[in-house]
C-alpha positions as CSV (number, residue, x, y, z in Angstrom):
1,X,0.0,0.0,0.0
2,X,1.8,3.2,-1.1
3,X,0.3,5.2,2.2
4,X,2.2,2.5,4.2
5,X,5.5,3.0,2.1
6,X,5.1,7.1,2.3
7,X,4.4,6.9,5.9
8,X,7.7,4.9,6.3
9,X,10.2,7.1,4.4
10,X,8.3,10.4,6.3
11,X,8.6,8.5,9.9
12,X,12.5,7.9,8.8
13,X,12.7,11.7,7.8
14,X,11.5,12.8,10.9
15,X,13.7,10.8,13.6
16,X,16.9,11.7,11.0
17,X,15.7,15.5,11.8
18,X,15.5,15.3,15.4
19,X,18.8,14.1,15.0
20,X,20.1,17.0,13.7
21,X,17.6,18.9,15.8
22,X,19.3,17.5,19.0
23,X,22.8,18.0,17.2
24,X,22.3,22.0,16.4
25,X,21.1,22.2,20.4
26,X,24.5,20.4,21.4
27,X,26.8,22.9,19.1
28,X,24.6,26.2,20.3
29,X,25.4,24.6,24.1
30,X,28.8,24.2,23.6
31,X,29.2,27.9,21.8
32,X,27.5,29.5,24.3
33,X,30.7,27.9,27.0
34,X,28.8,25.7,28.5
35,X,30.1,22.0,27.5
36,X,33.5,23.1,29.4
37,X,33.4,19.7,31.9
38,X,33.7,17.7,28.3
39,X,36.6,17.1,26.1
40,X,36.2,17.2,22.3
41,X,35.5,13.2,22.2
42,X,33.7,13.3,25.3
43,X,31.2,15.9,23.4
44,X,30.8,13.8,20.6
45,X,30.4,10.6,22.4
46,X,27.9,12.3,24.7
47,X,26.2,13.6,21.5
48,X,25.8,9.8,20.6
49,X,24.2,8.4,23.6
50,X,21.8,11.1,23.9
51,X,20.8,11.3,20.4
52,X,20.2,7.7,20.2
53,X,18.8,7.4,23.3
54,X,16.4,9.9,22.3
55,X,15.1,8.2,18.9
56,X,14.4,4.9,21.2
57,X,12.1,6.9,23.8
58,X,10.7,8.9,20.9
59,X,9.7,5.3,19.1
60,X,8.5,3.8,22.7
61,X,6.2,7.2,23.0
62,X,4.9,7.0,19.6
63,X,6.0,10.6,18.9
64,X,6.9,9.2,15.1
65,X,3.2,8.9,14.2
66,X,2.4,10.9,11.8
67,X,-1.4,11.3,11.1
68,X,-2.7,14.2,11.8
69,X,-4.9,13.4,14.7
70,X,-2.0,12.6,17.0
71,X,0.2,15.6,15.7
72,X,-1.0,17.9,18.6
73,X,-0.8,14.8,21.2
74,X,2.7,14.4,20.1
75,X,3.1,18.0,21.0
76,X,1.9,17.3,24.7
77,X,1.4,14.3,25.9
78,X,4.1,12.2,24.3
79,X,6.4,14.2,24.0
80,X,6.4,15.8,27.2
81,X,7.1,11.2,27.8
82,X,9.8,11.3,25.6
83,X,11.2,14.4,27.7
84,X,10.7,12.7,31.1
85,X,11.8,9.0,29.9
86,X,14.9,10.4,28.3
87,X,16.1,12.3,31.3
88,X,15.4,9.5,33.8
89,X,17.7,7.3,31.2
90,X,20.7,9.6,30.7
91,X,20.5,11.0,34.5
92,X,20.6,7.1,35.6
93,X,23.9,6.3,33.1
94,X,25.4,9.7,34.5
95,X,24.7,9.0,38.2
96,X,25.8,5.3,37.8
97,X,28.2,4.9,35.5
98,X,30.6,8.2,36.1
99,X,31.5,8.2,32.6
100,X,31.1,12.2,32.0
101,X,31.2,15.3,34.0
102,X,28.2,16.9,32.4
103,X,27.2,20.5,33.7
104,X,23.4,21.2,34.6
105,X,23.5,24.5,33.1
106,X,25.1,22.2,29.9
107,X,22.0,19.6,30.3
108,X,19.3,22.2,31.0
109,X,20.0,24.3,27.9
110,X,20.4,21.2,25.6
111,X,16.7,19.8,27.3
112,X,15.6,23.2,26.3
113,X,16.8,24.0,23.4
114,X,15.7,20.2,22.3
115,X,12.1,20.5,22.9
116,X,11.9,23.9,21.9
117,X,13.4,22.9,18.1
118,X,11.3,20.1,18.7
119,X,8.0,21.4,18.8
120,X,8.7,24.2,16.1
121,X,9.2,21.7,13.6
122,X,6.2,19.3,14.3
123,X,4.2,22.7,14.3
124,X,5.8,23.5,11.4
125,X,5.0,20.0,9.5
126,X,1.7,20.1,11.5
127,X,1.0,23.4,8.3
128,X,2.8,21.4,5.6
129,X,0.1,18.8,6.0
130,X,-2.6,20.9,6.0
131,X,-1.4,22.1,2.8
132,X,-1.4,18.7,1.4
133,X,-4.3,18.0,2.3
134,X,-6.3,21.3,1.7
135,X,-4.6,20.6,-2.6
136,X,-6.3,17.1,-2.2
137,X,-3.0,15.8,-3.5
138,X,-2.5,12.2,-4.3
139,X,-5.8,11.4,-2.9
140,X,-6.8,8.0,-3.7
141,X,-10.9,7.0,-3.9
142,X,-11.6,3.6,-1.5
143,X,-14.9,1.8,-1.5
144,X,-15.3,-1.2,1.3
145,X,-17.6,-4.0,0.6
146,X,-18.8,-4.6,4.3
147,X,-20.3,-2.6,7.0
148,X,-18.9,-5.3,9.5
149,X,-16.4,-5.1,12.3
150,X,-13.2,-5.3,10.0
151,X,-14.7,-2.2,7.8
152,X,-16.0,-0.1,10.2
153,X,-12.9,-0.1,11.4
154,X,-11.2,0.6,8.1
155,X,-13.7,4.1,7.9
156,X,-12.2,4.7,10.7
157,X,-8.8,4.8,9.4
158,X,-9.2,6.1,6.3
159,X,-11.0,9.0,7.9
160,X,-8.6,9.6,10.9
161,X,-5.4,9.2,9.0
162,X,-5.6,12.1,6.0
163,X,-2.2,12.3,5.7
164,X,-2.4,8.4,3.8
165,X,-4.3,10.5,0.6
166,X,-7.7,7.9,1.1
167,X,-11.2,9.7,0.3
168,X,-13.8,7.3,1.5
169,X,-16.5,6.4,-0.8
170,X,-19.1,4.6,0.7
171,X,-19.8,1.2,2.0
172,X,-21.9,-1.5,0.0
173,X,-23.9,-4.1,2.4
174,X,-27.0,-5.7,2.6
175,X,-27.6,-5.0,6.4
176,X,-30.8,-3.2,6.6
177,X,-29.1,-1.9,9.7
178,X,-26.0,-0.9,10.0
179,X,-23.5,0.6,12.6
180,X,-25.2,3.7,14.5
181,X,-24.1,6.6,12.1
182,X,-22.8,4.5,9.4
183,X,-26.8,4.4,7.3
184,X,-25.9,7.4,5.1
185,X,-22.6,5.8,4.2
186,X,-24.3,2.3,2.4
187,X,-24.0,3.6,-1.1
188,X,-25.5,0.0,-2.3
189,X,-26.1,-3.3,-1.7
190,X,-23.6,-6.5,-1.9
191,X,-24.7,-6.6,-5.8
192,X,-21.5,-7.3,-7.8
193,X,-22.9,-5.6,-10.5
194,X,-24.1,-2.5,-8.9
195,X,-20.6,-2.4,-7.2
196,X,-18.7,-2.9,-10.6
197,X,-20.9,-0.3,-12.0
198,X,-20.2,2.0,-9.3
199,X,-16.3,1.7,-9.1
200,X,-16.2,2.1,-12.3
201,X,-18.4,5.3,-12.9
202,X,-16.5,7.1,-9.8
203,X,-13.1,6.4,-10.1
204,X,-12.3,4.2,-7.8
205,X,-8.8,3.1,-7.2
206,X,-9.1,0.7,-4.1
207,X,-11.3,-2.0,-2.8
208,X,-11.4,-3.0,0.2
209,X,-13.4,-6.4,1.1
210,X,-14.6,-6.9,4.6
211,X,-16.9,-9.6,4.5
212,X,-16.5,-13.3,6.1
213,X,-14.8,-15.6,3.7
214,X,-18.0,-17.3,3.5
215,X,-18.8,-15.2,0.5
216,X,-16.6,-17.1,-2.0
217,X,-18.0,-16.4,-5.3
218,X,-18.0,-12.2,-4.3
219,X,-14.9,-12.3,-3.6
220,X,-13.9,-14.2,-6.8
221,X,-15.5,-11.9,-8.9
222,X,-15.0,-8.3,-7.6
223,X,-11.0,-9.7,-7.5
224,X,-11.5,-10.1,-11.3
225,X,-13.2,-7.3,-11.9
226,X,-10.2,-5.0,-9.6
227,X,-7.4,-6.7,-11.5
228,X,-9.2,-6.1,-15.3
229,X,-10.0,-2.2,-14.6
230,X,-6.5,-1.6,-12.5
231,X,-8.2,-1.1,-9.1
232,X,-5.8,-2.1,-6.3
233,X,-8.0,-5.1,-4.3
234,X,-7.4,-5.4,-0.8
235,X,-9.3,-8.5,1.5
236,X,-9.5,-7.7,5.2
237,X,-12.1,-10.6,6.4
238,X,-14.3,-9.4,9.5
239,X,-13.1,-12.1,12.7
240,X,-15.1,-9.8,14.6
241,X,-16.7,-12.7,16.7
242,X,-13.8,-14.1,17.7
243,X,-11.0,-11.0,17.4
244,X,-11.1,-8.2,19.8
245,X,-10.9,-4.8,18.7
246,X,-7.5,-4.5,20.3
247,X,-5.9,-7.4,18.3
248,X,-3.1,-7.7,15.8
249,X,-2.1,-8.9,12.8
250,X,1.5,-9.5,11.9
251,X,3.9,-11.4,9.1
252,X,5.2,-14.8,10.0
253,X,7.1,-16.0,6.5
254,X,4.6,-13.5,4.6
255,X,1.7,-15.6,6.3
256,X,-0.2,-13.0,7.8
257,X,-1.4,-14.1,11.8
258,X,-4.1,-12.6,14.0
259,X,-3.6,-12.5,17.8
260,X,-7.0,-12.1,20.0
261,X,-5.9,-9.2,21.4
262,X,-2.4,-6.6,21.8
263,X,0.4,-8.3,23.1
264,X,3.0,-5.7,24.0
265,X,5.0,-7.3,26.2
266,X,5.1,-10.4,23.9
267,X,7.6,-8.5,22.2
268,X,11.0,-9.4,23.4
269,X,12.4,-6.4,22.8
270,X,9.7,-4.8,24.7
271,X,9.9,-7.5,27.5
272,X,13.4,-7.0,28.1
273,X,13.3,-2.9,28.0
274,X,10.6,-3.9,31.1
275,X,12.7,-5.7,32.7
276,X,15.9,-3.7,32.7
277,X,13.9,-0.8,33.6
278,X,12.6,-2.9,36.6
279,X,16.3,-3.8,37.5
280,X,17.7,-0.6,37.6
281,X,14.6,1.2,39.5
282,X,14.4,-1.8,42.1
283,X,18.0,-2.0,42.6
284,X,18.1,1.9,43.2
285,X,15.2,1.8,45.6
286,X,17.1,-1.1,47.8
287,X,20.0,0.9,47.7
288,X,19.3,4.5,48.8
289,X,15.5,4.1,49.8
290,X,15.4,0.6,51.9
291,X,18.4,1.2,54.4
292,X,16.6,4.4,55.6
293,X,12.8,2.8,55.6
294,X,13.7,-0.5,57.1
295,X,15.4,0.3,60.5
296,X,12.2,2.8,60.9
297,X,9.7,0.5,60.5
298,X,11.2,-2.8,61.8
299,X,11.6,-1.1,64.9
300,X,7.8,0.0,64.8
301,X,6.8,-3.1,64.1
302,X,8.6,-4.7,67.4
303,X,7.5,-2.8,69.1
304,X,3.3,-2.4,68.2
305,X,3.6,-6.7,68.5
306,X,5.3,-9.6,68.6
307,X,6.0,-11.7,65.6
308,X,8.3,-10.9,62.4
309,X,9.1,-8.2,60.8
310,X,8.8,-10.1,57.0
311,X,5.2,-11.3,56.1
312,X,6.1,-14.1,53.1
313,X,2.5,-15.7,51.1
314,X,2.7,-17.8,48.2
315,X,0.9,-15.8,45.2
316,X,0.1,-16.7,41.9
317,X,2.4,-15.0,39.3
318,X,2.6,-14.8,35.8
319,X,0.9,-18.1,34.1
320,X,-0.1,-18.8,37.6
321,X,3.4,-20.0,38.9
322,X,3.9,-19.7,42.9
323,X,6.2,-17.5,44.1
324,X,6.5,-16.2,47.6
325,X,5.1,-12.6,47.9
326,X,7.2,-10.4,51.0
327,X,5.8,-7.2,52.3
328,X,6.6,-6.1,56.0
329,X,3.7,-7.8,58.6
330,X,0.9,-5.7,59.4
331,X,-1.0,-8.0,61.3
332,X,-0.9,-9.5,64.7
333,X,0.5,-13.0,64.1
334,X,-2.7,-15.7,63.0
335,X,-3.7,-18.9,60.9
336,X,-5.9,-16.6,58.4
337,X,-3.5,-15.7,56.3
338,X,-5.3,-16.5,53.0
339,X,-8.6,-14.5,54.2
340,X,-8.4,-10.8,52.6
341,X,-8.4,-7.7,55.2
342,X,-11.0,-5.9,55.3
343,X,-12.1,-2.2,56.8
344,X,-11.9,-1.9,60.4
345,X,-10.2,-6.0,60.6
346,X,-9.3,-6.1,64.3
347,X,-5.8,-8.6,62.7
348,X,-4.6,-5.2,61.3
349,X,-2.0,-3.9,64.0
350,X,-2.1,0.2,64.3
351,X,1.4,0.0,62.7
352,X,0.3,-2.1,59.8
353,X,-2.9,0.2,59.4
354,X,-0.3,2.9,58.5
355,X,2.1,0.6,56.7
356,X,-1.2,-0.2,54.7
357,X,-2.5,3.3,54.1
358,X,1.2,4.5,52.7
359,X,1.9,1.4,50.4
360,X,5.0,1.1,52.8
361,X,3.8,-2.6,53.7
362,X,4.8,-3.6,50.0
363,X,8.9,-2.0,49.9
364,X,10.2,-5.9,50.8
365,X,8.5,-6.4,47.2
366,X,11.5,-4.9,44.9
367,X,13.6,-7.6,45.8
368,X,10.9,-10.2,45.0
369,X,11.2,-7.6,41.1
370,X,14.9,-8.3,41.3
371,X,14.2,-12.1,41.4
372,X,12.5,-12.1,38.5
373,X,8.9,-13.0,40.6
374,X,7.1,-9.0,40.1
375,X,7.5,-6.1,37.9
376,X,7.6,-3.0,39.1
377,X,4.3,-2.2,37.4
378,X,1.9,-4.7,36.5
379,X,-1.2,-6.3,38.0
380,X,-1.5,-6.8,42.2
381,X,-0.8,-11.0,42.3
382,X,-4.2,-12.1,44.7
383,X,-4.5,-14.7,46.7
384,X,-4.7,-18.0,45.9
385,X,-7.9,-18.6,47.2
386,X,-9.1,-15.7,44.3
387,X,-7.7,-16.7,41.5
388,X,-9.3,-20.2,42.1
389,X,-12.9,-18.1,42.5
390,X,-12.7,-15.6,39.9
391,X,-11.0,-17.5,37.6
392,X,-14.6,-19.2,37.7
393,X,-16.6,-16.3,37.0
394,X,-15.3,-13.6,35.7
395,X,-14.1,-14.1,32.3
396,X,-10.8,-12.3,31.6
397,X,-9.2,-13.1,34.9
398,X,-6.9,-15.2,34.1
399,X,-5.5,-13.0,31.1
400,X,-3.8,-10.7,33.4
401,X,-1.7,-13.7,34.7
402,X,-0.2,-13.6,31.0
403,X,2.3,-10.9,32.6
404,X,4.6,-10.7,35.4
405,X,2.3,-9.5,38.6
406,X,3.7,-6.0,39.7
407,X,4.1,-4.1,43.3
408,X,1.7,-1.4,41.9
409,X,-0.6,-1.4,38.7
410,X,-3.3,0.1,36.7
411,X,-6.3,-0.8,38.7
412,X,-4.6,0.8,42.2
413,X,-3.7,3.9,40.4
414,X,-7.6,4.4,39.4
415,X,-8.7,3.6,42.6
416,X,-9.6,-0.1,43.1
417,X,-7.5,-1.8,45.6
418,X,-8.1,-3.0,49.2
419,X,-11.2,-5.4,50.0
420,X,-13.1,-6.3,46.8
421,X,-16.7,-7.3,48.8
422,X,-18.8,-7.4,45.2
423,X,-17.8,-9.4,42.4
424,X,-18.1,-6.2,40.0
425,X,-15.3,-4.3,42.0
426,X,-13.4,-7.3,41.2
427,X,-14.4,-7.3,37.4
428,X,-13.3,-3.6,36.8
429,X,-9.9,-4.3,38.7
430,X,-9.5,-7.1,35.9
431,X,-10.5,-4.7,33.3
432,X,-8.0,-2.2,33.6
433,X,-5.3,-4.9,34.1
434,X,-6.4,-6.3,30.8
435,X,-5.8,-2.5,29.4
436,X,-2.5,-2.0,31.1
437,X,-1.7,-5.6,29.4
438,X,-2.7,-4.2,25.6
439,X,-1.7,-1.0,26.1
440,X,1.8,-1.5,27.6
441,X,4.7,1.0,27.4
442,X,7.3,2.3,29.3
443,X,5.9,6.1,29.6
444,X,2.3,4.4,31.3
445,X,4.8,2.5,33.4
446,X,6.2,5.7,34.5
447,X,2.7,7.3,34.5
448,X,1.7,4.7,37.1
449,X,5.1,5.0,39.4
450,X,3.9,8.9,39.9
451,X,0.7,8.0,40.5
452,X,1.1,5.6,43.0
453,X,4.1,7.8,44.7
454,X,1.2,10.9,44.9
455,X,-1.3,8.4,46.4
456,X,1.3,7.6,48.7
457,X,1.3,11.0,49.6
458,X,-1.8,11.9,50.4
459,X,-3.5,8.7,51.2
460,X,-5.7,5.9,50.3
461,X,-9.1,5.6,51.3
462,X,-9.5,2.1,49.9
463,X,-6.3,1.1,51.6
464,X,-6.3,-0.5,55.2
């Protein structure tokens, strides 16, 4: 598809101009004096790293889409991501690794300078587009035979994404009633005829098909007709019973391959930027933030009651493996471990009630993150008494075990942790794990870690 291609050479254009973009903010730096803690190879080197570390946040952020719908989120939201994810990177390498004496004058005005080059030029691209589009340039007539799932969702494209050239023609279907607001687009019925007759007459220069591949002899025949008149024919079957709207499709060996829903994290690459992020950031919390917390409350703990200071439970974690869960005891010492606290629960201790309240109870959890057994981020692991009853009833439970279980996630950050009494508290924790699961990146895992860190601050109601 030649929108694909265009969009590829245009997403390569733009990453090789924020390279230069970052480059000219580097020489204006150094001009103006302040690169004087770097040598001449330590500039360039420096140059390098940061550069290159920038196009990998930018990609993670999706600050390389280029529709025109996303151009002014790009502006904001992702790339204000890129900004923060690219700092915490190269202020991590310079704090751990000692390489280079950067100055923070040096660093600010590079930052600066950065975004502010940044944001001109997707403003200024943001008017080249408009341009093209107001000229109606290389616009390119589609027509999709389907009002199902799989076209509905092509409409959707073709009218979000201008920049790709596609003026949408109309649907053809049968279905005397279509898709709330999609009536006025059924230009005519699943007719091969009254379609050829159509395409022809307005020019049409793609088809799309979006019907089950139950209708064989269709297919066969608009195919024929595409490939005699020059009209590119494209089949994207409707799985709409059985595909989520969040699924994918990629290539295996040019075979293409549907998955029932986003898989993220089924990426390795994406798996193992998780999992060096979760490393570093548990590794740096044991080091500076642990020796301060733990004397504090180990002695708190002592002396509230007697008993441990270290709580361990076996908890389901990702494909439901056991692994034992630490957290610092809140609760007088028992033999109802697996029974879940609830408000005003006379086991709680009145140190664990404030253990609880901060999140302070879970700290003993990053080094269960640097064993491999949580994530920083990802969904709270329950008991095992829970996933044996919702597993039952509640249909997408056990899809958040696809992931590693995490010390704070999704669900907590919008407000549902703590005692789950009704099965439907339950059913909305699962479905914002399920979204955190499809729509993983780093910048949401970062999201989350400020979230939890300002609930932290000023409280949890749901949390005792």
């Amino acid at each position: 598809m030649k929108g694909k291609y265009t969009s590829g050479i245009m997403k390569v254009m733009i990453f090789v101009i924020d390279f230069w973009l970052i480059n000219l903010a580097f020489i204006i730096a150094r001009n103006s004096g302040l690169a004087y803690t770097l040598s001449a190879d330590q500039f360039t080197t420096f140059f390098l790293i940061f550069g290159l570390i920038w196009i990998i946040a930018g990609f993670f952020n999706k600050i390389y889409r280029i529709d025109t719908t996303s151009l002014m989120r790009n502006v904001s939201i992702n790339l204000f991501s890129t900004l923060l994810t690219h700092f915490l990177i190269i202020g991590t390498i310079l704090m751990v690794f000692h390489i280079y004496r950067v100055g923070t004058g040096f660093l600010a005005c590079v930052y600066i300078l950065t975004a502010a080059f940044i944001v001109a030029f997707r403003l200024f691209y943001k008017l080249i587009l408009k341009y093209y589009q107001f000229t109606g340039f290389d616009q390119r007539k589609v027509a999709i035979i389907g009002a199902t799932g799989s076209g509905v969702a092509l409409y959707q494209y073709f009218t979000d994404h201008e920049t790709a050239g596609y003026h949408f023609s109309g649907f053809f279907d049968d279905d005397a009633n279509p898709p709330r607001g999609l009536r006025n687009k059924i230009i005519g019925s699943l007719d091969a005829a009254s379609i050829k007759s159509f395409c022809r007459e307005q020019g049409i220069g793609e088809i799309y098909f979006a019907l089950p591949l139950t209708h064989k002899e269709l297919l066969k025949d608009i195919s024929r007709f595409a490939d005699d008149n020059f009209i590119y024919f494209r089949v994207a079957p409707d799985f709409s019973e059985v595909i989520h709207d969040t699924g994918d499709v990629f290539l295996i060996n040019s075979v293409p391959v549907m998955t029932s829903r986003k898989e993220p994290l089924g990426i390795s690459l994406n798996a193992n930027v998780k999992r060096l992020f979760d490393i570093i950031f548990s590794f740096l919390v044991i080091l500076i933030v642990f020796p301060i917390i733990l004397p504090l409350v180990a002695l708190a703990i002592r002396l509230n009651s007697r008993g441990p200071i270290f709580f361990k439970q076996l908890r389901p974690g990702k494909k439901n493996k056991l692994f034992d869960c630490y957290k610092f005891r809140t609760m007088r010492v028992n033999n109802t471990g697996e029974l879940q606290a609830t408000k005003n629960d006379s086991r709680i201790t009145k140190v664990g009630r404030f253990l609880r309240k901060t999140n302070l109870d879970e700290f003993p959890q990053f080094f269960n993150v640097l064993l491999g057994n949580m994530s920083v981020v990802g969904p709270r692991p329950n008991m095992i008494s829970q996933l044996e009853e919702y597993s039952k009833t509640i249909q997408n439970y056990k899809v958040r075990h696809f992931v590693t279980p995490g010390i704070t996630g999704y669900a907590q950050v919008n407000g549902f942790r703590g005692e789950t009494k009704e099965i439907g508290l339950m059913e909305k924790r699962v479905k914002y794990d399920v979204q955190y699961i499809e729509n993983w990146s780093l910048a949401l895992d970062l999201k989350i870690i400020f979230l939890t860190l300002w609930n932290m601050g000023k409280g949890e109601k749901n949390a005792f």
